[in-house]
Wavefront OBJ file of the C-alpha trace (Angstrom):
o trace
v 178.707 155.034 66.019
v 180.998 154.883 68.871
v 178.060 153.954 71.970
v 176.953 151.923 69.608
v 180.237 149.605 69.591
v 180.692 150.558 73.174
v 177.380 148.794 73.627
v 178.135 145.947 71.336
v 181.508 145.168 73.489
v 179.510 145.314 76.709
v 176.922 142.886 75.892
v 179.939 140.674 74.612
v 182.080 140.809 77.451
v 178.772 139.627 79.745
v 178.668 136.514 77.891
v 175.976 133.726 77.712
v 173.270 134.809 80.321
v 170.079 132.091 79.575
v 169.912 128.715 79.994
v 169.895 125.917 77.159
v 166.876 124.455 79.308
v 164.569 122.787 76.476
v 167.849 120.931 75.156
v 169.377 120.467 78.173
v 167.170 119.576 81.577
v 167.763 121.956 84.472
v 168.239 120.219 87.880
v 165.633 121.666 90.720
v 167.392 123.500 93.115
v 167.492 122.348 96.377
v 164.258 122.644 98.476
v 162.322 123.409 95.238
v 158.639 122.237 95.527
v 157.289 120.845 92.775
v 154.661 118.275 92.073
v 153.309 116.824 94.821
v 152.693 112.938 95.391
v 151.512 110.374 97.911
v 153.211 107.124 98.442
v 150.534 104.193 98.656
v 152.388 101.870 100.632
v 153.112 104.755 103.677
v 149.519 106.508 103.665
v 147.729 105.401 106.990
v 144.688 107.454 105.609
v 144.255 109.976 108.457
v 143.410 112.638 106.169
v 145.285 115.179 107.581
v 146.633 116.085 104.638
v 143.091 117.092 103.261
v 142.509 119.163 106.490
v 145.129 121.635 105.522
v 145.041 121.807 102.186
v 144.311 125.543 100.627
v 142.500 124.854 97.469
v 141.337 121.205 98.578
v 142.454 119.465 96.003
v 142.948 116.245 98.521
v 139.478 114.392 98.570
v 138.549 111.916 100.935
v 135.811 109.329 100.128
v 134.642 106.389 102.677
v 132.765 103.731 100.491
v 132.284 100.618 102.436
v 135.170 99.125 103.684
v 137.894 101.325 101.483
v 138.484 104.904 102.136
v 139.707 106.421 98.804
v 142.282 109.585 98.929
v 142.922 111.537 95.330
v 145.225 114.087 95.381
v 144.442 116.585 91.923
v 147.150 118.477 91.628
v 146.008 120.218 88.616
v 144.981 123.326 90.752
v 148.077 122.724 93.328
v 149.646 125.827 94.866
v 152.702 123.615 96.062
v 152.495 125.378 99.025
v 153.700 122.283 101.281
v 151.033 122.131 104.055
v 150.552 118.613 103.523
v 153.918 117.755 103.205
v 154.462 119.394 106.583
v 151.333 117.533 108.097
v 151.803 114.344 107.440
v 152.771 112.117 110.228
v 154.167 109.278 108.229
v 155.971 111.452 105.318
v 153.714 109.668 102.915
v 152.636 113.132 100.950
v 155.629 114.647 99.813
v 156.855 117.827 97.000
v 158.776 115.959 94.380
v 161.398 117.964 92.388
v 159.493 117.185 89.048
v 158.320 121.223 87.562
v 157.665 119.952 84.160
v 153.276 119.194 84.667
v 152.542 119.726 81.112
v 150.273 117.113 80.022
v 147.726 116.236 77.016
v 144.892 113.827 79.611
v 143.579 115.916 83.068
v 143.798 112.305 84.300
v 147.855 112.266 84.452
v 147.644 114.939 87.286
v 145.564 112.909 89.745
v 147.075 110.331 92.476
v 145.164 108.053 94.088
v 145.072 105.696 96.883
v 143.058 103.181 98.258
v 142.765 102.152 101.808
v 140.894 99.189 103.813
v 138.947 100.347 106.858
v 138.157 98.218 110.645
v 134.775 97.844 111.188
v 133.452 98.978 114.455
v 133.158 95.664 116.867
v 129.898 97.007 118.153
v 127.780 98.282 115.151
v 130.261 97.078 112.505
v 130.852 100.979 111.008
v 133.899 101.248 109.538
v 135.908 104.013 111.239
v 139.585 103.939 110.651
v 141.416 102.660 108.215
v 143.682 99.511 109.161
v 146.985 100.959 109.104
v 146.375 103.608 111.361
v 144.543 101.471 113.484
v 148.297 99.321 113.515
v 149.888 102.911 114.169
v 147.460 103.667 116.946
v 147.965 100.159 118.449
v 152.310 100.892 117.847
v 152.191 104.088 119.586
v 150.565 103.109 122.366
v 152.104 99.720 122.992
v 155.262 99.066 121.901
v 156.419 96.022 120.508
v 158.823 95.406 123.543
v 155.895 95.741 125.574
v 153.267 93.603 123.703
v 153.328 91.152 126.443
v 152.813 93.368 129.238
v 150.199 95.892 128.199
v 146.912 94.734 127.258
v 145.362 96.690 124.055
v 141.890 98.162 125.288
v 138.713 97.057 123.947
v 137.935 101.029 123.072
v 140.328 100.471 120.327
v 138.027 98.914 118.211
v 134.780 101.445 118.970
v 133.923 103.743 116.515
v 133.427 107.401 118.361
v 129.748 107.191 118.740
v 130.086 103.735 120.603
v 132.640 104.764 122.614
v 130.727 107.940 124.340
v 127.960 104.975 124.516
v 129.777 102.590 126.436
v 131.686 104.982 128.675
v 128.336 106.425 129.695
v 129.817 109.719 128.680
v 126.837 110.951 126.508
v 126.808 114.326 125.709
v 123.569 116.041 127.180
v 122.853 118.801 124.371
v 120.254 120.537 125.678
v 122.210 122.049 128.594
v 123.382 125.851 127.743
v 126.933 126.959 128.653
v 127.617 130.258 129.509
l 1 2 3 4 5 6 7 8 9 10 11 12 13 14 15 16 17 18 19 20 21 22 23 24 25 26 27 28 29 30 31 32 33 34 35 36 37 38 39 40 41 42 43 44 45 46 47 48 49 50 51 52 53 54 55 56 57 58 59 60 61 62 63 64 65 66 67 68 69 70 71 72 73 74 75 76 77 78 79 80 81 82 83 84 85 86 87 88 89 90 91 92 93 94 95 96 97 98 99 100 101 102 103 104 105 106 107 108 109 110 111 112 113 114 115 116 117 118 119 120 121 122 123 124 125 126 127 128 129 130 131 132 133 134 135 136 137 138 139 140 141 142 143 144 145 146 147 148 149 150 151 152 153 154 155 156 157 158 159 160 161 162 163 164 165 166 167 168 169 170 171 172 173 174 175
C-alpha cells in the first residue's frame, strides 16, 4: 500500500501536465508553419512557387489573357519551399493549424492574373505585374527619363530568338 501512495503523491506533486486546448485556443509558437496562403494583391504570377513545390499542389493554368494559380493545400506538407521562393513574399505559412473542414473546397486558394500579349504575334506571355516588376528592376523610377525601356520587353521568347537572329540550329550535335 505504501508505493502505491508514494506513487499517488508523485503524480500530485507534478501537477497539471496537458493543455486545456479545445476550451482554450493555443497560440502557434513562433516560426510554426501552418496553412499556407497567397495574397492576391502581391502575386506577380511567376510561378515559382509551383516550381518548387514537393507534392505540387500549386497549379498553374494560362487561359487566354488570365493565368490562374490554385494553391490546394489539402495534401500540403508545409514544408515552406514556396514561402522561401517567392520574390514578392506573396505565398506565405500562416500560423492557422486548425484545417479541419466539412467542403474540400475551403482548402483551395486561388488567384487570378491578367497576362501582356506579345506585340508581335499577340501570345500572351507574362502576366502584367511582373511585366511592371521586370520594367522596375531594370529602370528605376528615378531613372525613367533617362533609360529607354527596350522593345524586347514586350516579345514573347520565341519572337525574341526571331528578331535577334539568334535561332537555335538543332540539328548540330555537341560533344
Amino acid at each position: 500500500m505504501i508505493p502505491i501512495l508514494k506513487e499517488v503523491l508523485i503524480c500530485l506533486k507534478a501537477g497539471r501536465v496537458t493543455l486545456p486546448y479545445p476550451f482554450k485556443p493555443a497560440k502557434a509558437p513562433p516560426r510554426f508553419r501552418g496553412r499556407p496562403t497567397l495574397k492576391g494583391e502581391v502575386c506577380i504570377g511567376c510561378a515559382a512557387c509551383a516550381e518548387v513545390c514537393p507534392p505540387r499542389l500549386i497549379r498553374i493554368a494560362d487561359e487566354g489573357m488570365t493565368r490562374h494559380i490554385s494553391m490546394d493545400y489539402s495534401r500540403c506538407t508545409y514544408c515552406g519551399r514556396c514561402q522561401e521562393i517567392c520574390p514578392v513574399g506573396s505565398a506565405e505559412l500562416t500560423e492557422d493549424f486548425e484545417d479541419a473542414t466539412a467542403s474540400r473546397d475551403d482548402l483551395t486558394v486561388s488567384v487570378r492574373l491578367d497576362m501582356v500579349a506579345c506585340k508581335n504575334c499577340s501570345t500572351p506571355f507574362i502576366t502584367k505585374r511582373m511585366m511592371a516588376k521586370m520594367t522596375d528592376e531594370f529602370c528605376p523610377p528615378w531613372m525613367k527619363e533617362k533609360v529607354e525601356i527596350p522593345d524586347w520587353f514586350n516579345l514573347c521568347p520565341a519572337c525574341r530568338l526571331e528578331k535577334t537572329g539568334a535561332a537555335i540550329d538543332r540539328s548540330v550535335k555537341h560533344d
